[in-house]
C-alpha positions as CSV (number, residue, x, y, z in Angstrom):
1,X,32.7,-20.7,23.9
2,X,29.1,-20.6,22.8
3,X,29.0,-25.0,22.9
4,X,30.8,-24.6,26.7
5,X,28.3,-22.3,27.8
6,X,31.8,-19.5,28.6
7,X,29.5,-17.1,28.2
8,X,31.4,-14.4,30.7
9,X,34.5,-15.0,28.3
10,X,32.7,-12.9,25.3
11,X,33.7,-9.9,24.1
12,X,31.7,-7.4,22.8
13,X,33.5,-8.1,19.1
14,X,32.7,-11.8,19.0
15,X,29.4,-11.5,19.8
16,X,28.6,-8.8,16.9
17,X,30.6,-10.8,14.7
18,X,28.2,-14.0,15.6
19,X,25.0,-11.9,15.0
20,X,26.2,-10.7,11.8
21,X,26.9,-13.7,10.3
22,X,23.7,-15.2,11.2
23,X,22.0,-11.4,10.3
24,X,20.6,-10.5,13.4
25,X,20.4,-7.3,14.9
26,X,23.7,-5.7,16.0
27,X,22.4,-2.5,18.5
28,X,22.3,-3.4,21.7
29,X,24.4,-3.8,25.2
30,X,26.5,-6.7,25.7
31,X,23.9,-7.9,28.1
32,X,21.1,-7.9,24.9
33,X,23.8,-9.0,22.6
34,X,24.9,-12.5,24.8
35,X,21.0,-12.9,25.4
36,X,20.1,-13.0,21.8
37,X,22.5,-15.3,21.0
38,X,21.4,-17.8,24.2
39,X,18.1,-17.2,22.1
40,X,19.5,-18.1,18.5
41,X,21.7,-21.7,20.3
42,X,18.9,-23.0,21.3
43,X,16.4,-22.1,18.3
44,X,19.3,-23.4,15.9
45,X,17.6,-27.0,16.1
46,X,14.5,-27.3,14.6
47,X,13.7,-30.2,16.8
48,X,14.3,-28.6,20.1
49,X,12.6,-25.2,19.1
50,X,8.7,-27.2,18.1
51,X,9.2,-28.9,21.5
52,X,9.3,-25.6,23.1
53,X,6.9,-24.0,21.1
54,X,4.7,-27.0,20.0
55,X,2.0,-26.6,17.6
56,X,-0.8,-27.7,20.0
57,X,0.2,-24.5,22.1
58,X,-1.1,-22.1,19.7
59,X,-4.8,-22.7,20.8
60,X,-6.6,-19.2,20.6
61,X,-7.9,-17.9,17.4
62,X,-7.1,-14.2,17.2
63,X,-7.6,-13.6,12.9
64,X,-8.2,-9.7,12.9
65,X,-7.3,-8.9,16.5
66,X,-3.5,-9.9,17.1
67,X,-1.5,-6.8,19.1
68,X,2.3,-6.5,19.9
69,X,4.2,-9.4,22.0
70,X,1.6,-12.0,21.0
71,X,3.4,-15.5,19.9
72,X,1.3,-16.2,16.7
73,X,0.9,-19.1,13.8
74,X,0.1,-18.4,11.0
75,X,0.3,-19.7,7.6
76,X,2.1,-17.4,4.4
77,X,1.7,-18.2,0.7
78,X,4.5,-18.6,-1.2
79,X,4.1,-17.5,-5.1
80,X,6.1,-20.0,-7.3
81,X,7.5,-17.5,-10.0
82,X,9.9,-19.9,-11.7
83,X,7.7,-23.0,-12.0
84,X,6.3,-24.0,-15.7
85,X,4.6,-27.1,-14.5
86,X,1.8,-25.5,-12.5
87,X,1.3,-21.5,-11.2
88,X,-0.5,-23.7,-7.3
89,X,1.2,-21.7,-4.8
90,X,3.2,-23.2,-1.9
91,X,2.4,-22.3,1.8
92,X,4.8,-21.6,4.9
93,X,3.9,-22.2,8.5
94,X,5.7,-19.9,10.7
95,X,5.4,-19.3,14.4
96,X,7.0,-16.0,15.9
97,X,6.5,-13.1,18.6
98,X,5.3,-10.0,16.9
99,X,8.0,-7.6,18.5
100,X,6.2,-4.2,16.5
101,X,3.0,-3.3,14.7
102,X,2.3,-0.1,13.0
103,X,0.3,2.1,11.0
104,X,2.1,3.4,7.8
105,X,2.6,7.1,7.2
106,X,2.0,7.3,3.7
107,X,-1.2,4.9,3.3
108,X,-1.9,3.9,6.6
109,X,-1.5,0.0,6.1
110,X,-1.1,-2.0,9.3
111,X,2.0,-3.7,9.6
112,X,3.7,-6.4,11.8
113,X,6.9,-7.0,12.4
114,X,7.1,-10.7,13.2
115,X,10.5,-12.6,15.3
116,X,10.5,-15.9,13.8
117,X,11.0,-18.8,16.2
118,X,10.5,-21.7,14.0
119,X,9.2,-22.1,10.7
120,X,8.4,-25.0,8.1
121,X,7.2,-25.7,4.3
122,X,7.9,-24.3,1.6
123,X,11.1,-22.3,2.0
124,X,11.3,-22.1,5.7
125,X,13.2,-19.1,7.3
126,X,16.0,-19.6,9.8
127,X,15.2,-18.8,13.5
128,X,15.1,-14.7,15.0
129,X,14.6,-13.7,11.9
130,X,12.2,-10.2,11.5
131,X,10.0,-10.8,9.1
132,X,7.8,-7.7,7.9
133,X,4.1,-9.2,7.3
134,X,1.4,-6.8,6.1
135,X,-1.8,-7.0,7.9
136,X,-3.9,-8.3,5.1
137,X,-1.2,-11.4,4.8
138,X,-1.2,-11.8,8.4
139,X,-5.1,-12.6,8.8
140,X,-5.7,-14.2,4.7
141,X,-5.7,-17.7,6.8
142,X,-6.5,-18.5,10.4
143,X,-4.3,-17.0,12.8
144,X,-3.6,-18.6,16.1
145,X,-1.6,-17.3,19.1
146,X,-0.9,-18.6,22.6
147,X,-1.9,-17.7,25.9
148,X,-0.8,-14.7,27.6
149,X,0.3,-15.2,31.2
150,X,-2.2,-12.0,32.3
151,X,-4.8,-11.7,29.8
152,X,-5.6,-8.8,31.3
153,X,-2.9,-6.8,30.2
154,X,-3.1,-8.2,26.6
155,X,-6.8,-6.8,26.6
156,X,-5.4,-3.2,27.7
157,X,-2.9,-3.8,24.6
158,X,-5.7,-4.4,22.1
159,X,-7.7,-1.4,23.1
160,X,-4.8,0.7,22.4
161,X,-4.2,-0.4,19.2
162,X,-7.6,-0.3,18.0
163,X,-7.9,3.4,19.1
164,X,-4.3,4.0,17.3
165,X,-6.1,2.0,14.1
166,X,-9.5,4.1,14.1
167,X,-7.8,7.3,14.5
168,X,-5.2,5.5,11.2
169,X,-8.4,4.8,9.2
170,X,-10.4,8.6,9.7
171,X,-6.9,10.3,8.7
172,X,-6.6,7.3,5.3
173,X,-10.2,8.8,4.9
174,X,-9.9,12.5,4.7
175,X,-7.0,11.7,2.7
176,X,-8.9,9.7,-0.1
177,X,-11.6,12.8,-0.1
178,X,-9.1,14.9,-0.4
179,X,-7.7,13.0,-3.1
180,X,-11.3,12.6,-5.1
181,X,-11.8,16.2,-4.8
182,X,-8.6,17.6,-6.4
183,X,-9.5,14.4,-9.4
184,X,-13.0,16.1,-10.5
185,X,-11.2,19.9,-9.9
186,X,-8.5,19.1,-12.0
187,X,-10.5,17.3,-14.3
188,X,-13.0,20.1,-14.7
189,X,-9.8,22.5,-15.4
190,X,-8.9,20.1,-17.8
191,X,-12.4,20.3,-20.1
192,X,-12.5,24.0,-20.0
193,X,-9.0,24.2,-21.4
194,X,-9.8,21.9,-23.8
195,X,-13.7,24.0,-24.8
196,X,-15.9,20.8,-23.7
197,X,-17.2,22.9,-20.4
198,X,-18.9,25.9,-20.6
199,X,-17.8,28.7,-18.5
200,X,-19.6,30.2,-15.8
201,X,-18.8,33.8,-16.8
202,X,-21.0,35.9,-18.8
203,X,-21.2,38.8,-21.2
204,X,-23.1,41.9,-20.9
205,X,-26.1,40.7,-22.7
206,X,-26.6,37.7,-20.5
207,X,-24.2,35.2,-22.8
208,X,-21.3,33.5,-22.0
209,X,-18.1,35.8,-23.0
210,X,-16.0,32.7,-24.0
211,X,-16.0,32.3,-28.0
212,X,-17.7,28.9,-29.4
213,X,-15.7,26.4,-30.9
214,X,-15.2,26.0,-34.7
215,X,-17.1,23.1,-34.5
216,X,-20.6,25.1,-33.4
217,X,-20.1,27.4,-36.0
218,X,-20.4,25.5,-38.8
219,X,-23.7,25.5,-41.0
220,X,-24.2,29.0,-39.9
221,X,-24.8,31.6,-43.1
222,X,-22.9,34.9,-42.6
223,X,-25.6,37.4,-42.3
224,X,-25.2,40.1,-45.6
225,X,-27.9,42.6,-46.7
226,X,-27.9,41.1,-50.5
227,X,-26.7,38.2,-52.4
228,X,-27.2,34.8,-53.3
229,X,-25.8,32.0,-51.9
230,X,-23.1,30.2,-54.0
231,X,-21.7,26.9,-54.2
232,X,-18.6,27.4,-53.9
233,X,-16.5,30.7,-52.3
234,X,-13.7,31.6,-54.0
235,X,-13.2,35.0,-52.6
236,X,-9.6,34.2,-50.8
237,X,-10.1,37.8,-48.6
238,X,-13.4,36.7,-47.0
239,X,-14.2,35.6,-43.9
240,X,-15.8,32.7,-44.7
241,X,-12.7,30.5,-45.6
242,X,-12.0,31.9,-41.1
243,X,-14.6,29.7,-40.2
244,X,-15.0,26.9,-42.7
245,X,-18.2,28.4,-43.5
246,X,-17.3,28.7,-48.0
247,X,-20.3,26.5,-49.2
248,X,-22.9,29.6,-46.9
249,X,-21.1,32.7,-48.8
250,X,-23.5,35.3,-49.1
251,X,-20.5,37.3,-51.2
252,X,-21.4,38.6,-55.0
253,X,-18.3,36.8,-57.3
């Protein structure tokens, strides 16, 4: 039916079941579903799909500024994981309409959602295929678009999405203060717990109330009316052995 052209005689079944195998996207009406398909027959051949969308066609440079329903090229790089011989990276050139762009919830990373038309080099993807591209990625090499019918329009569409991406980068930035601030508070919890910070709260006579660390009190002599100072305590009942302080007994054996 699809090599006839019969496209009246297609159900609503066959044309999900085309789209599926191919993995397109399934949720549409029958009039979306038999118009993506039109789309995917004639993208099928390579040859057909660069005539239509030739290379020469992609004439504006838009690296940094590319907005939704612009038909971009732009090259990808393609890690080679599972090559010994050399770690050089391959490079696909893909042309597509960017159908979505967004501004992530969670870290505010600008994403496009790219409809591939054609595509070539290293492991080329098949046609209508939505390819998620990360902003970043997008612009790492020169990015080239075509011609909008009304440029006017596309200008209205690129102020939008710049005010959408400054109001994406203050909210990243609060976030990241936030995020530094509750570091050096937690951290500052952390060295009082361990007794590296000195506290703030003080004693009636003007010193801090929290006790010093075994550590500070060492070399300090136990202050006792009388007595010499030993080498050595062996009194087990003093305080001395408390503190680590034996070799500074002031105790009578």
């Amino acid at each position: 039916l699809i090599r006839t052209g019969e496209w009246s005689k297609l159900t609503i079944d066959l044309c999900k079941a085309y789209l599926r195998h191919h993995g397109l996207r399934l949720s549409d009406p029958k009039a979306e579903l038999i118009n993506r398909i039109q789309k995917h027959a004639e993208l099928r051949d390579f040859t057909s799909a660069k005539r239509k969308y030739p290379r020469g066609s992609f004439c504006i440079n838009c690296t940094g500024d590319v907005c939704r329903q612009d038909t971009v090229l732009f090259k990808q790089q393609i890690p080679q994981k599972h090559n010994n011989e050399s770690n050089y990276p391959g490079y696909r050139l893909v042309a597509g309409r960017v159908v979505k762009e967004s501004y992530g919830v969670k870290k505010q990373q600008h994403t496009f959602t790219v409809e591939v038309i054609w595509s070539s080099g290293m492991q080329p993807l098949p046609p209508m295929t939505q390819l998620l591209v990360k902003g970043r990625v997008l612009y790492r090499h020169k990015t080239y678009r075509q011609k909008w019918p009304n440029e006017a329009e596309r200008v209205a569409a690129v102020v939008e999405k710049h005010a959408r991406g400054d109001e994406a980068r203050s909210v990243r930035l609060k976030r990241l203060e936030n995020k530094q601030s509750g570091r050096r508070l937690e951290s500052k919890q952390k060295r009082r717990a361990l007794g590296k910070w000195p506290s703030t709260r003080r004693g009636p006579q003007g010193r801090s109330s929290r006790p010093l660390p075994v550590s500070s009190r060492r070399g300090k002599r136990p202050r006792s009316g009388t007595g010499e100072v030993q080498e050595c305590c062996t009194v087990k009942d003093c305080s001395c052995f408390m503190y680590g302080m034996e070799r500074h007994c002031t105790l009578a054996l």
